[in-house]
VMD Tcl script that builds the backbone (N, CA, C; Angstrom):
set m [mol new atoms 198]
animate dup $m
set s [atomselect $m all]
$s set {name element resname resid chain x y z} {
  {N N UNK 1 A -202.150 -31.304 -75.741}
  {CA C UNK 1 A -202.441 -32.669 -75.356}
  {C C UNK 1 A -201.124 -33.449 -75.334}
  {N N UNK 2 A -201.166 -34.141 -74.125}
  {CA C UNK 2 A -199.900 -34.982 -73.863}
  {C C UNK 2 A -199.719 -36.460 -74.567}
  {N N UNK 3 A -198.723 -37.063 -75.477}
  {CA C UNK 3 A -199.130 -37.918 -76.152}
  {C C UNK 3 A -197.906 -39.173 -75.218}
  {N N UNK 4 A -198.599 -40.191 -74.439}
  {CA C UNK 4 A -198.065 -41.231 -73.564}
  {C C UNK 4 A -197.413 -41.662 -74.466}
  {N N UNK 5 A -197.764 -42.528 -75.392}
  {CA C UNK 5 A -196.919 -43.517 -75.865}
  {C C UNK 5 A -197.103 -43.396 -77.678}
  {N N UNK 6 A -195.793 -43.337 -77.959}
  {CA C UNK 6 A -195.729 -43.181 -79.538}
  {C C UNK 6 A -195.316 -44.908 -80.321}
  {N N UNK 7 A -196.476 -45.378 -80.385}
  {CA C UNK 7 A -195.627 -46.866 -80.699}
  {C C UNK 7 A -196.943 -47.182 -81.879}
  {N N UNK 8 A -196.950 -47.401 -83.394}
  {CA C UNK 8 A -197.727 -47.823 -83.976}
  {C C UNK 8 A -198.497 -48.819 -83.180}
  {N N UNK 9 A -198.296 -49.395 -82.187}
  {CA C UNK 9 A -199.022 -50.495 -81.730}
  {C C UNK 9 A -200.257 -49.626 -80.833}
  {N N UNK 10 A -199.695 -48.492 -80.173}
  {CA C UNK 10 A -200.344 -47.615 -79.567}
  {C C UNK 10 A -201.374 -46.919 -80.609}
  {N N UNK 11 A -201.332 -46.452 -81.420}
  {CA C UNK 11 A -201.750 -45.967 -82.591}
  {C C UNK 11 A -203.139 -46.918 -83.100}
  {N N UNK 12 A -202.668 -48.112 -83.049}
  {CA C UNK 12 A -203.460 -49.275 -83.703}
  {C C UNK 12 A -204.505 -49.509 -82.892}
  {N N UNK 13 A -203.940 -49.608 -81.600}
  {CA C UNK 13 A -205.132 -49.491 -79.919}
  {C C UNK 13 A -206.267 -48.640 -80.081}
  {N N UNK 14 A -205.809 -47.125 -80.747}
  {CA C UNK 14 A -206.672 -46.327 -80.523}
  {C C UNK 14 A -207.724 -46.590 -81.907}
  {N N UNK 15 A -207.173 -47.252 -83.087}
  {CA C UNK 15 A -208.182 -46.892 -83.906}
  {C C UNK 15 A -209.223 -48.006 -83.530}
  {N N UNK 16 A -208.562 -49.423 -82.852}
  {CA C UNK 16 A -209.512 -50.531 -82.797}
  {C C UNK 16 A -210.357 -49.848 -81.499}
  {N N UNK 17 A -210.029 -48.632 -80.945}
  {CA C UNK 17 A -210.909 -48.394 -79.210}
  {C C UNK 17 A -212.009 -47.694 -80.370}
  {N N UNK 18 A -211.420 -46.522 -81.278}
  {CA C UNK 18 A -212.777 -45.939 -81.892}
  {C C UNK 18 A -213.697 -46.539 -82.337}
  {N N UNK 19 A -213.581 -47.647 -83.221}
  {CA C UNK 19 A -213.985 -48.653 -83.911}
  {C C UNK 19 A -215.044 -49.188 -83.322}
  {N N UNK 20 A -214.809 -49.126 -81.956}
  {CA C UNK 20 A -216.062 -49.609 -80.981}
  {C C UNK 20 A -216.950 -48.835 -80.523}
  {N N UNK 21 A -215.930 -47.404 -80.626}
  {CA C UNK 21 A -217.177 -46.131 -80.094}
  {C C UNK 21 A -218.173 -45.823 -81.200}
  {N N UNK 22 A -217.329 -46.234 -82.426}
  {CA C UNK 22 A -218.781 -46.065 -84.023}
  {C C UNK 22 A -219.907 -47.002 -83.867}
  {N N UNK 23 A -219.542 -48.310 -83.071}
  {CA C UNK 23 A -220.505 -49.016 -83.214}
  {C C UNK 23 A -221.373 -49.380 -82.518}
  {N N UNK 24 A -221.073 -48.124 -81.307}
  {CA C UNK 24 A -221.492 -48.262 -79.714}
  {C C UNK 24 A -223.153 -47.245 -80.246}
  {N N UNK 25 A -223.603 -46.931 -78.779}
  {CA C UNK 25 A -225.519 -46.625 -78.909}
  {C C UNK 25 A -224.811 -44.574 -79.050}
  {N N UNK 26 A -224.138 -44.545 -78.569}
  {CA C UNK 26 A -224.043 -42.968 -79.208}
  {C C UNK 26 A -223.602 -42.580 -80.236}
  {N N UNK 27 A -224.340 -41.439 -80.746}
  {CA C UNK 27 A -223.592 -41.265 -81.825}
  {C C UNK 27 A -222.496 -40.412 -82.222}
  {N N UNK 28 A -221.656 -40.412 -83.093}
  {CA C UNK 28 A -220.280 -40.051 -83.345}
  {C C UNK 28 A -220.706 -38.827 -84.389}
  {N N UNK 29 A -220.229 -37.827 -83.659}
  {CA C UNK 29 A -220.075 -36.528 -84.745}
  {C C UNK 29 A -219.166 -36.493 -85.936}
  {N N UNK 30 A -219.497 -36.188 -87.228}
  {CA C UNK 30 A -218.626 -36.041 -87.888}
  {C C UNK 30 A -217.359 -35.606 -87.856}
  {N N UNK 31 A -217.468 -34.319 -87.384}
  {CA C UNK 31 A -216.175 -34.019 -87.062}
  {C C UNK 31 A -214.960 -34.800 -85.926}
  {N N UNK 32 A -215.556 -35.800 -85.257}
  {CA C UNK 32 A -214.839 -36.596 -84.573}
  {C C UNK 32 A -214.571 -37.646 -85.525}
  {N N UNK 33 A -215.299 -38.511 -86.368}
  {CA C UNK 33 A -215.280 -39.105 -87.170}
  {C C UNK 33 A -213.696 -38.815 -88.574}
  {N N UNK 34 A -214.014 -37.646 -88.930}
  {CA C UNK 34 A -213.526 -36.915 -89.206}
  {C C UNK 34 A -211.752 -36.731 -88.859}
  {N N UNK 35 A -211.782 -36.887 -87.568}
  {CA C UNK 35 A -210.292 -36.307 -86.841}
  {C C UNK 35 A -209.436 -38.260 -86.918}
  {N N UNK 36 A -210.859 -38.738 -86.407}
  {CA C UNK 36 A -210.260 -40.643 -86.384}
  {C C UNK 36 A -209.812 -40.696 -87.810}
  {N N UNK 37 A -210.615 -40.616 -88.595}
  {CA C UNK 37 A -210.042 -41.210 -90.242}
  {C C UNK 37 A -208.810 -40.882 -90.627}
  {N N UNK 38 A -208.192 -39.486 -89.945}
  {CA C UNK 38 A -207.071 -38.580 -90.649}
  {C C UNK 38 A -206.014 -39.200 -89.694}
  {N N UNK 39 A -206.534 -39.528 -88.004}
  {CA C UNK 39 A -205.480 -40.063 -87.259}
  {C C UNK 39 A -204.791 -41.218 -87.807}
  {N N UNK 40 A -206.258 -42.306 -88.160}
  {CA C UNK 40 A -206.115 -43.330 -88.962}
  {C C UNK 40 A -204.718 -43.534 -89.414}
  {N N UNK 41 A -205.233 -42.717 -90.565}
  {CA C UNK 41 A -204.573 -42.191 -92.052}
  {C C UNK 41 A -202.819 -41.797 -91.875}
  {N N UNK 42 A -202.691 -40.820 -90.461}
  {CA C UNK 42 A -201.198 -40.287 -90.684}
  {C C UNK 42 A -200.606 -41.693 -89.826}
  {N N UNK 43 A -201.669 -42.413 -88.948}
  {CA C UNK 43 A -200.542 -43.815 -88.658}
  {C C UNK 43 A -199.758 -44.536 -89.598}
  {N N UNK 44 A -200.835 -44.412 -90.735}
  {CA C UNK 44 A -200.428 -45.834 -91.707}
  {C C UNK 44 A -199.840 -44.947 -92.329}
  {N N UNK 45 A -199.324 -43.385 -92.574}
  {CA C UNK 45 A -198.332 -42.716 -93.042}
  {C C UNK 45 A -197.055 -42.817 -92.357}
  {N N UNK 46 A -197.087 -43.643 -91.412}
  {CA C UNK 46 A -195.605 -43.168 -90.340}
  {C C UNK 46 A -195.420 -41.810 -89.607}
  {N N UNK 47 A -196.480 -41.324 -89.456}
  {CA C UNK 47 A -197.062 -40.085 -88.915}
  {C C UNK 47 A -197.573 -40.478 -87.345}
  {N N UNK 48 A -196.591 -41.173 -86.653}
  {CA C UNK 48 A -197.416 -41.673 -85.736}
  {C C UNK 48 A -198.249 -40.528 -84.753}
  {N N UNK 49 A -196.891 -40.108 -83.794}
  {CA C UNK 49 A -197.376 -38.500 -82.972}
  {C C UNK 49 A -198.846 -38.094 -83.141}
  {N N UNK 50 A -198.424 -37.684 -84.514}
  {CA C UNK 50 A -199.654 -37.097 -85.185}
  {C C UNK 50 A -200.986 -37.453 -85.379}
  {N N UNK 51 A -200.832 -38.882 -85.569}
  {CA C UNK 51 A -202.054 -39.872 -85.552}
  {C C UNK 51 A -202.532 -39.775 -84.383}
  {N N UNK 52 A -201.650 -40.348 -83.542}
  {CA C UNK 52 A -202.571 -40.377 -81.946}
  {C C UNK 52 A -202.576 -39.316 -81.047}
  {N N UNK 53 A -202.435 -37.633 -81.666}
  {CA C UNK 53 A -202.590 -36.603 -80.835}
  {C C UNK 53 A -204.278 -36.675 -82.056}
  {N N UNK 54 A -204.626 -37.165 -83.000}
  {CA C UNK 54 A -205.885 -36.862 -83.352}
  {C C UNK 54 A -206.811 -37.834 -82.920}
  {N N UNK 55 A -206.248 -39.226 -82.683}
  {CA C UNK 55 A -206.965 -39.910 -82.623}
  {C C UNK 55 A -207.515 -40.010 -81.088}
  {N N UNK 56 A -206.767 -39.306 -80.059}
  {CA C UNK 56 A -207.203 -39.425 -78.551}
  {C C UNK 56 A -207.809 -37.771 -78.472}
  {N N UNK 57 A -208.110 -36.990 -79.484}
  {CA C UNK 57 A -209.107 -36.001 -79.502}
  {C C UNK 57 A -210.816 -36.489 -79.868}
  {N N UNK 58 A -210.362 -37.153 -80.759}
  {CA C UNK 58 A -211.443 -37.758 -81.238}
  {C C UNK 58 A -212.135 -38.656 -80.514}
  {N N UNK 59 A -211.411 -39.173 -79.794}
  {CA C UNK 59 A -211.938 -40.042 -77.856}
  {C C UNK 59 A -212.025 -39.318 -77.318}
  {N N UNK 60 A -211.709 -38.069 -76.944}
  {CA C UNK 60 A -211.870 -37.383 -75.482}
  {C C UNK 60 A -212.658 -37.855 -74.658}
  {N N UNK 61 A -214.073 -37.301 -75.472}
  {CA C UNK 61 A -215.678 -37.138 -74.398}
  {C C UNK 61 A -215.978 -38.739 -73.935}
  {N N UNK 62 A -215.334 -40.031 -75.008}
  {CA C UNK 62 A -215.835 -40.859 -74.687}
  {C C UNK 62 A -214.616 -41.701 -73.703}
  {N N UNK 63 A -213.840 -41.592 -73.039}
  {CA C UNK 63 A -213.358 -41.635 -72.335}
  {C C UNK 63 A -213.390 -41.792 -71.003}
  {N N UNK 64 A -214.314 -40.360 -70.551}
  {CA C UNK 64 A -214.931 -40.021 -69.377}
  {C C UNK 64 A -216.459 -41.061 -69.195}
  {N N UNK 65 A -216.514 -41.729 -69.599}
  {CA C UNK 65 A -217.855 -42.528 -70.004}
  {C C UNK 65 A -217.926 -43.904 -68.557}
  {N N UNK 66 A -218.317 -44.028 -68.003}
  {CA C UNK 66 A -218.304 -45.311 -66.825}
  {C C UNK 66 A -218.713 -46.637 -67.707}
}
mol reanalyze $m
mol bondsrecalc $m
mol representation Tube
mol addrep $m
């Protein structure tokens, strides 16, 4: 997976985009759940890369969504 932009601000985008997919009418598999918390987690470690190669796994499916 190709990671566009490495910028905590980018990072921050993705957890506030999940944030909406938890609270949206589908439901969120754990294990996606799962991959967000840890992406979360290595942002606010300075782990950015890392954060948002988990945290835009954890979006994939909802992505493709109209």
């Amino acid at each position: 997976m190709q990671v566009i932009s490495d910028t905590p601000a980018f990072c921050a985008r993705l957890v506030r985009h999940f944030a909406r997919v938890r609270l949206g009418p589908v439901p969120v598999s754990s294990e996606r759940l799962m991959l967000a918390d840890e992406g979360e987690r290595m942002c606010a470690m300075g782990l950015i890369r890392a954060g948002i190669a988990r945290l835009r796994m954890a979006l994939l499916p909802y992505h493709h969504r109209p």
